[in-house]
C-alpha positions in Angstrom: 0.0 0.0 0.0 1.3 3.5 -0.8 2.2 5.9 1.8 -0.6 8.2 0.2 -3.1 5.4 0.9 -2.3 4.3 3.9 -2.8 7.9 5.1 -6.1 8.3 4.2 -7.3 5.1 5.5 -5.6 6.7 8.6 -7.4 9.5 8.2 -11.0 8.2 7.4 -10.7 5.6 10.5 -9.4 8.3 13.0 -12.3 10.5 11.5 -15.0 7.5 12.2 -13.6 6.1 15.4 -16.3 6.8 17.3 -18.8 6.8 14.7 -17.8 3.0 14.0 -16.3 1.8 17.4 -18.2 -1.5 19.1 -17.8 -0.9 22.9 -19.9 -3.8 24.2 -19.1 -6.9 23.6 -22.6 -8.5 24.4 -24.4 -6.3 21.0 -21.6 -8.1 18.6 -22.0 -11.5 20.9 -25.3 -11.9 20.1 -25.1 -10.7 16.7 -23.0 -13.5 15.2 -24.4 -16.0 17.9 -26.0 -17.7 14.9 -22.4 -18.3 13.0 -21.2 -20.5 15.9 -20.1 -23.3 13.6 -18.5 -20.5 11.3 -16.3 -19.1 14.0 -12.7 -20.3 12.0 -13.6 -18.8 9.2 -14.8 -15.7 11.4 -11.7 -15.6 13.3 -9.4 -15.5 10.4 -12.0 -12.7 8.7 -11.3 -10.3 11.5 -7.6 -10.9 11.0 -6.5 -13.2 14.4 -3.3 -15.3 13.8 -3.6 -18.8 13.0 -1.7 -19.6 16.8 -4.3 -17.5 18.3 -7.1 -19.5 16.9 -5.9 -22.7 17.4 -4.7 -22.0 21.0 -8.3 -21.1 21.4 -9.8 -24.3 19.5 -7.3 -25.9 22.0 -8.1 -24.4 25.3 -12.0 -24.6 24.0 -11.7 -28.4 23.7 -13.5 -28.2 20.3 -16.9 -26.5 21.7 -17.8 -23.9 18.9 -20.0 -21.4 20.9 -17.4 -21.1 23.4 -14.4 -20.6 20.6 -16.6 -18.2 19.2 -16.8 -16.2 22.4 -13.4 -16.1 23.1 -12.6 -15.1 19.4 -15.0 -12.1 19.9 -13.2 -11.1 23.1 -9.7 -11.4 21.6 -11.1 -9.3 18.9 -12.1 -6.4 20.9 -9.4 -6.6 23.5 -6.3 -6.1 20.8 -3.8 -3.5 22.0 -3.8 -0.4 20.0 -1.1 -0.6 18.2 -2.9 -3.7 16.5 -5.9 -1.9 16.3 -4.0 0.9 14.1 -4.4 -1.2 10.9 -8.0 -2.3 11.4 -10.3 -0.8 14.4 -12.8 -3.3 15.4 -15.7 -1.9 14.2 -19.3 -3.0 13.1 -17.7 -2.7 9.2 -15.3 -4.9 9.7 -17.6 -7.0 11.4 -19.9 -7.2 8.6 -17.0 -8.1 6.4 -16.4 -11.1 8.6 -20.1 -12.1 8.7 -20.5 -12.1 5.0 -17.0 -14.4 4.9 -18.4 -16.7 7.4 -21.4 -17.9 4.9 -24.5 -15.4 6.3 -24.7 -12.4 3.8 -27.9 -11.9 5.0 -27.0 -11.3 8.5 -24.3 -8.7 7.2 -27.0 -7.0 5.8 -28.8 -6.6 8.8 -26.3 -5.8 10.7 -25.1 -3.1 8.4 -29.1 -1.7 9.1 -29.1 -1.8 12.6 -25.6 -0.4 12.4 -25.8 2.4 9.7 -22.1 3.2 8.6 -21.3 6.9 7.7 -21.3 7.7 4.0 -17.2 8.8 2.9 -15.1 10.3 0.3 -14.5 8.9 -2.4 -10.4 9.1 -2.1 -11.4 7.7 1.2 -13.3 4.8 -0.6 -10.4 4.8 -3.0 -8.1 4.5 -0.3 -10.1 1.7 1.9 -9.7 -0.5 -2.0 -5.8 -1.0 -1.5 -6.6 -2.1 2.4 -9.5 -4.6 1.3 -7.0 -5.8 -1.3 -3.9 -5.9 1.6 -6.7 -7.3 3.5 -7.9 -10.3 1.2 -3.7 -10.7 0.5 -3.5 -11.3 4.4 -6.2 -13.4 4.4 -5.0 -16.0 1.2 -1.4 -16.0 3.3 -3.3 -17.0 6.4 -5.8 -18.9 4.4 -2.3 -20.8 2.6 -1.1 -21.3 6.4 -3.9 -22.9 7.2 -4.2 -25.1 4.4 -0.3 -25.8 5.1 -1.5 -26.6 8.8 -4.5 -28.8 8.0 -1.9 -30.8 5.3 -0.1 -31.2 8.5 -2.3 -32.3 11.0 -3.6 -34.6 7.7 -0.2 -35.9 7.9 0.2 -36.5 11.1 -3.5 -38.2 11.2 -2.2 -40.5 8.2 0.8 -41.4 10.1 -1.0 -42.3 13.3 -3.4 -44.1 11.5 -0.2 -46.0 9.7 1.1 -47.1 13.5 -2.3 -47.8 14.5 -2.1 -50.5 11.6 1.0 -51.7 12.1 0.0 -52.2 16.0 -3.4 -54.0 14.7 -1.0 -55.9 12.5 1.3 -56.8 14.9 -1.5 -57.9 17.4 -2.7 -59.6 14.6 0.5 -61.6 14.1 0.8 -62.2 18.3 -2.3 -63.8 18.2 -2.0 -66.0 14.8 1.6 -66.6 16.7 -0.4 -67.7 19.8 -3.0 -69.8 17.6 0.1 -71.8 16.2 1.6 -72.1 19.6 -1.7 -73.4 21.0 -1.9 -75.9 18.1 1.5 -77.3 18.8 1.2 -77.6 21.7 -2.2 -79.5 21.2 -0.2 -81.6 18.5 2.8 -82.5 21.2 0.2 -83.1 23.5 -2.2 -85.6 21.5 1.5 -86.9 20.4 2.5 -87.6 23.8 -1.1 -89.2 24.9 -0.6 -91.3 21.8 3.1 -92.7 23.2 1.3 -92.9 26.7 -0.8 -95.3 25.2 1.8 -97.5 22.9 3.9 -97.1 26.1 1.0 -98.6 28.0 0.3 -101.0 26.0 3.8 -102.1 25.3 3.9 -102.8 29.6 0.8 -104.9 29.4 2.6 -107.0 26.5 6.0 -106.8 28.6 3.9 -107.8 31.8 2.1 -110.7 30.1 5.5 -112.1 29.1 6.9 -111.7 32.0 3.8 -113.8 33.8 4.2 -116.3 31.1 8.2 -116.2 31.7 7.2 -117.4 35.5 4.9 -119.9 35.0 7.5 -121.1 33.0 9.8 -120.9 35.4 7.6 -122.3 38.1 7.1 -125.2 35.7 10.9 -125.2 35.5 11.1 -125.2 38.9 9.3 -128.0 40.0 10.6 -130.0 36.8 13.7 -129.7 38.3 12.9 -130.0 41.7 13.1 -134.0 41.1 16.5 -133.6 40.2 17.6 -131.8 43.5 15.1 -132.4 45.9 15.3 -135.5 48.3 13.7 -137.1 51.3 14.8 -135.7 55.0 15.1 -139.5 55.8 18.0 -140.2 53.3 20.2 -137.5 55.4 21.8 -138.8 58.6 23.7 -136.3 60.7 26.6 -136.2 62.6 27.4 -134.6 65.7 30.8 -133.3 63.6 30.2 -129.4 63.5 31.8 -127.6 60.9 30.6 -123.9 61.8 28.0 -121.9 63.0 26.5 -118.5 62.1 23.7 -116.7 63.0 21.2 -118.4 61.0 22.9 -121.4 59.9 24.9 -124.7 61.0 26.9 -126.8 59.2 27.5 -130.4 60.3 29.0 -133.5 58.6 26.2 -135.9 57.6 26.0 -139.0 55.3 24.1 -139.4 52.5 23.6 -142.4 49.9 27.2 -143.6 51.7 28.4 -140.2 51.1 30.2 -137.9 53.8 28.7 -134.4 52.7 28.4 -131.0 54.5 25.0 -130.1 55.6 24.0 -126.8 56.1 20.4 -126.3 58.1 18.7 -123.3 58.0 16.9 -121.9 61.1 13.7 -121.4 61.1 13.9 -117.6 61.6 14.4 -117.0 57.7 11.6 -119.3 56.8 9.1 -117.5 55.2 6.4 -118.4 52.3 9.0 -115.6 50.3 12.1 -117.1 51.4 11.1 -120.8 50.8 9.8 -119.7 46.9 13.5 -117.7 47.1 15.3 -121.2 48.5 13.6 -123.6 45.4 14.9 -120.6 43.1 18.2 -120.7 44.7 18.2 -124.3 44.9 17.6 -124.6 41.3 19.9 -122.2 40.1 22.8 -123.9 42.3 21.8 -127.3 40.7 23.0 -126.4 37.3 26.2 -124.6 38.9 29.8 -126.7 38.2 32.9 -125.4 38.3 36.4 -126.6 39.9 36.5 -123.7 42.1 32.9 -123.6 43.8 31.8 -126.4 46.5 29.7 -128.4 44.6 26.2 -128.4 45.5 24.1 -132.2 45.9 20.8 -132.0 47.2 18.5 -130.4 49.5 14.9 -130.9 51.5 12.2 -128.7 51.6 9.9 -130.2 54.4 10.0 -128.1 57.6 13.9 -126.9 58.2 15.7 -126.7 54.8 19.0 -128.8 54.5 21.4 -128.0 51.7 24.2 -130.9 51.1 27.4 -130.0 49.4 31.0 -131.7 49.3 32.6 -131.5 52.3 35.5 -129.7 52.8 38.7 -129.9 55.1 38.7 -126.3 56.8 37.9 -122.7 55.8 40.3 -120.5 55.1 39.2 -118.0 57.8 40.4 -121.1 60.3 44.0 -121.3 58.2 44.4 -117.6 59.0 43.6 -117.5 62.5 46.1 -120.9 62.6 49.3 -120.0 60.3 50.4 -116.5 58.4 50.5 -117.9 54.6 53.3 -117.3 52.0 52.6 -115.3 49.0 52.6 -118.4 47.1 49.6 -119.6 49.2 48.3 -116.1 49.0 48.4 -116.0 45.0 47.3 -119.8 44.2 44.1 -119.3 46.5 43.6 -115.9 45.0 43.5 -117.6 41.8 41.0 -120.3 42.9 38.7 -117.9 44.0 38.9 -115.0 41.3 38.2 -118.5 38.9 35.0 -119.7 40.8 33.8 -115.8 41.4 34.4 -115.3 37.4 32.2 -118.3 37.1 29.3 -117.0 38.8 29.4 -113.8 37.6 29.2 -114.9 33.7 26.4 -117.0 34.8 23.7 -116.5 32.1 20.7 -115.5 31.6 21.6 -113.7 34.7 24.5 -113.2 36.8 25.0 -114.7 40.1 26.0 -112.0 43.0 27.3 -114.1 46.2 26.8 -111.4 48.1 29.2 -112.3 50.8 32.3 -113.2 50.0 34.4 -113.7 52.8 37.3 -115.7 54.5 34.5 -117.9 56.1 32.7 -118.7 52.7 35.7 -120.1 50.9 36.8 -123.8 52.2 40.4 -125.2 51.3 41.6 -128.8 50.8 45.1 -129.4 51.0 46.7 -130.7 47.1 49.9 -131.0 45.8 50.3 -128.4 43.8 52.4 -125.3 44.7 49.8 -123.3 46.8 49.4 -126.2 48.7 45.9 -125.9 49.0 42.6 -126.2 46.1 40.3 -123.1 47.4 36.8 -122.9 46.3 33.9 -120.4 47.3 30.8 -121.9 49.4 27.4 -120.4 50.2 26.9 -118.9 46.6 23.0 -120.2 46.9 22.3 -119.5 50.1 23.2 -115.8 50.8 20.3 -114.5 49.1 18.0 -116.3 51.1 19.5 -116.2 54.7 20.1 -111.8 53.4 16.6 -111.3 52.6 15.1 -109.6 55.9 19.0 -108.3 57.0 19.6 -104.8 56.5 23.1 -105.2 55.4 23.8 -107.6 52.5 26.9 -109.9 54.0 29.5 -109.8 56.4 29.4 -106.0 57.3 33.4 -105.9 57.7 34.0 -107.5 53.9 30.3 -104.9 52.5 31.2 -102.3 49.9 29.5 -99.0 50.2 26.3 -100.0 47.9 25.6 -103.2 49.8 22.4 -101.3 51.7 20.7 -100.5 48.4 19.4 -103.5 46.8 18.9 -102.0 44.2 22.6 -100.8 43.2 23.7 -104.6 43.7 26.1 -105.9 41.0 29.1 -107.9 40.7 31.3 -104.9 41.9 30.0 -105.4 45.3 31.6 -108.9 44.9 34.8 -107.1 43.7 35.2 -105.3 46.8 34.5 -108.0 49.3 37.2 -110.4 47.5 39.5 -107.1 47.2 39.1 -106.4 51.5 39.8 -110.9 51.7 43.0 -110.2 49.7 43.7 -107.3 51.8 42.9 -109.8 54.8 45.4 -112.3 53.2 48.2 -110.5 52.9 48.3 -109.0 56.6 47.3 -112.0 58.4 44.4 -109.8 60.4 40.9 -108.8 60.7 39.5 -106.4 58.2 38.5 -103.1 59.8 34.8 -102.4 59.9 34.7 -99.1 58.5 35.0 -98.3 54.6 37.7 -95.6 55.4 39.3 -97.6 58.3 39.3 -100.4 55.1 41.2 -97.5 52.9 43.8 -96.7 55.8 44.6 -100.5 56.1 44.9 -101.3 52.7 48.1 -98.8 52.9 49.7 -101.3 55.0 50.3 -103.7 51.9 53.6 -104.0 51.4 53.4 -106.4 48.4 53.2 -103.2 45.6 51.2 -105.6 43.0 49.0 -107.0 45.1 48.5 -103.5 46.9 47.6 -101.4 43.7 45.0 -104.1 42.3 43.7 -104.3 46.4 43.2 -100.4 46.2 41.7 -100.7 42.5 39.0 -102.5 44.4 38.1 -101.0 46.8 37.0 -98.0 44.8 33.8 -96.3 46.5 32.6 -95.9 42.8 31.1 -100.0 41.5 32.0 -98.8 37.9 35.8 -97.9 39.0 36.5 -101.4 40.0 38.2 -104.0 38.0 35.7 -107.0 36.9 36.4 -110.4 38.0 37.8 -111.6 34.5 40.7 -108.1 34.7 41.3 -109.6 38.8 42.2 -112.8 37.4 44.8 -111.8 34.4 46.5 -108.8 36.8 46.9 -112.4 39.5 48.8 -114.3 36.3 51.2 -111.6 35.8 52.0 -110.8 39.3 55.0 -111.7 40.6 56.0 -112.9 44.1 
């Protein structure tokens, strides 16, 4: 606008001040009350700044009637240096109404509020500020199209996380689904080997019922081969030994001087007696140079067990004479053999149980050792052991001897190892597994001392087997 303008528009609204002025704020208020839902377009007619309005749309929380209100009041209440390039007045009012969609209310406005007729140079003049006018509003009408592209924007770009979020939540849950049907799958996979494991036991416990009626039938097949009349048995009043629930005495059978073992009634049970024919049985099919041959036995009232009689034990020879190693060695040999034996027994292995210097008999020979050793009681420790708490002589027990269910030929291992050990020094094995370990230091015979201590490992799967015992004794030296 030229200076020459902008004077006389200076000079016509200095001139009309008073004539044009709007002092009340209720007249306009309820003029444009109507235009409520036009108050942007109002606003930006009577020149307020884009911020302004929408700190007021803001602070308004959307409610038109109140935005208009407070558009009104920032209207009138401009300083006066604003008000310099456009008095509020009921013109400029007007103006806005027209803008804001209601020429009809302009109009009567304009009647109710008569403006002042002017100059022409002053109309002139007022031209170049409507045109400065409409240039202000297109820039703010541009800024708020820029402004409504924004918030457009930003809407779009919400809306683009909001989808990725219902996407992703959609992808947890299909996610979940699959889990869930997996899991399902496992589980109707796992029922499924419940039931072929189920019915694989019922096949496994059918066989093994058939397995003991066939035993059973076994049994008592072979019964007729072992089992004789308590009448064909004459005792002696010869003792052999005593334990605690056993004597042995010389007896005659057929015209045959036998050892006969009696059981006392104390381990006589409906379990032990089915445990004695199984023994019994076992023992009847059991040869070997090295192991006390078993005969015969009864079963009516008192068991007696018959086997060939022996001179002495070689717990007696110790308590009598201190052997040489060449003693030592040969019945080492003898009794590693007859163990061996056992323990390659099929279909099972045979565990004595309780090996000791009392369960292996001697008879003098002629060959270097001077004596033929072989291990007794191999069928009968089971049965007199069934209701002890310790499995064997506790001095001669390996650490697993308790738990029946860790029982293996190890535990045999270390009983024969602590009888070596007993052997060598000519004295009682300790009762203790560590006193055992301290006394098994005392070895002097470095061979015999390592494969001693190899023995009496506290871990069964550390120890030597019987058949590694045997060739360590045939390359020992003595």
């Amino acid at each position: 606008m030229s200076a020459y303008r902008h004077q006389q528009a200076q000079a016509f609204i200095n001139v009309s001040e008073e004539e044009l002025n709007i002092k009340d704020f209720h007249p306009v208020y309820d003029c444009v009350k109507p235009l409520s839902a036009h108050w942007r377009g109002i606003a930006i007619s009577l020149r307020l700044e884009i911020d302004t309005i929408n700190s007021i749309e803001a602070s308004s929380h959307g409610n038109a009637i109140s935005c208009l209100q407070k558009v009104l009041e920032h209207w009138l209440k401009k300083d006066y240096a604003y008000r310099t390039n456009g008095i509020p007045c009921w013109r400029m009012l007007c103006v806005a109404v027209k803008e804001g969609g209601d020429p009809a209310l302009a109009d009567e406005i304009a009647r109710e509020h008569p403006l002042p007729a002017m100059p022409l140079e002053r109309t002139t003049s007022l031209k170049g500020d409507t045109r400065d006018i409409r240039n202000l509003l297109q820039e703010k009408e541009q800024q708020n199209m820029t402004l409504i592209q924004e918030l457009k924007a930003e809407k779009e770009k919400r809306q683009k996380a909001e989808r990725q979020s219902h996407e992703a939540e959609h992808m947890c849950k299909q996610q979940q689904i699959e889990k869930e049907q997996e899991m399902q799958e496992h589980r109707l996979q796992l029922e499924m080997m419940n039931k072929m494991l189920q019915e694989k036991n019922k096949e496994l416990q059918e066989k093994d019922r058939k397995l003991q009626e066939k035993d059973r039938e076994l049994c008592q097949t072979q019964e007729a081969d072992w089992v004789i009349n308590k009448d064909e048995v004459t005792l002696t009043k010869e003792e052999l030994g005593r334990g605690s629930y056993t004597v042995t005495t010389v007896g005659i059978f057929r015209g045959l001087r036998v050892a006969v073992k009696s059981l006392h009634a104390i381990v006589i049970s409906d379990y032990n007696l089915h445990l004695f024919s199984q023994e019994m049985s076992i023992a009847s099919r059991v040869h070997h140079p090295n192991l006390v041959q078993f005969i015969s036995a009864t079963k009516v009232g008192n068991p007696l067990i018959l086997t060939e009689l022996m001179s002495t034990s070689l717990n007696r020879e110790l308590r009598r004479n201190r052997l040489t190693n060449q003693q030592i060695l040969s019945i080492a040999q003898d009794v590693a053999l007859g163990l061996n034996y056992l323990h390659l027994f099929k279909p099972h292995p045979i565990i004595h149980r309780d090996v000791s210097s009392h369960n292996v008999l001697l008879k003098p020979c002629t060959g270097p050792g001077g004596y033929e050793a072989k291990v007794t009681d191999y069928g009968t420790a089971k049965v007199v052991q069934a209701d002890e708490f310790m499995q064997g002589n506790i001095a001669y027990a390996a650490p697993e001897a308790p738990i029946p269910d860790r029982h293996s030929p190890a535990m045999d291992v270390y009983s024969y190892s602590v009888l070596l050990m007993e052997m060598i020094l000519c004295s009682r094995p300790e009762m203790t597994i560590a006193e055992r370990e301290v006394q098994s230091g005392s070895v002097s015979w470095s061979d015999m001392k390592s494969l001693i201590q190899r023995g009496l490992n506290a871990n069964p799967r550390a120890r030597p087997t019987m058949a590694q015992v045997i060739e360590a004794l045939k390359r020992m030296k003595i």
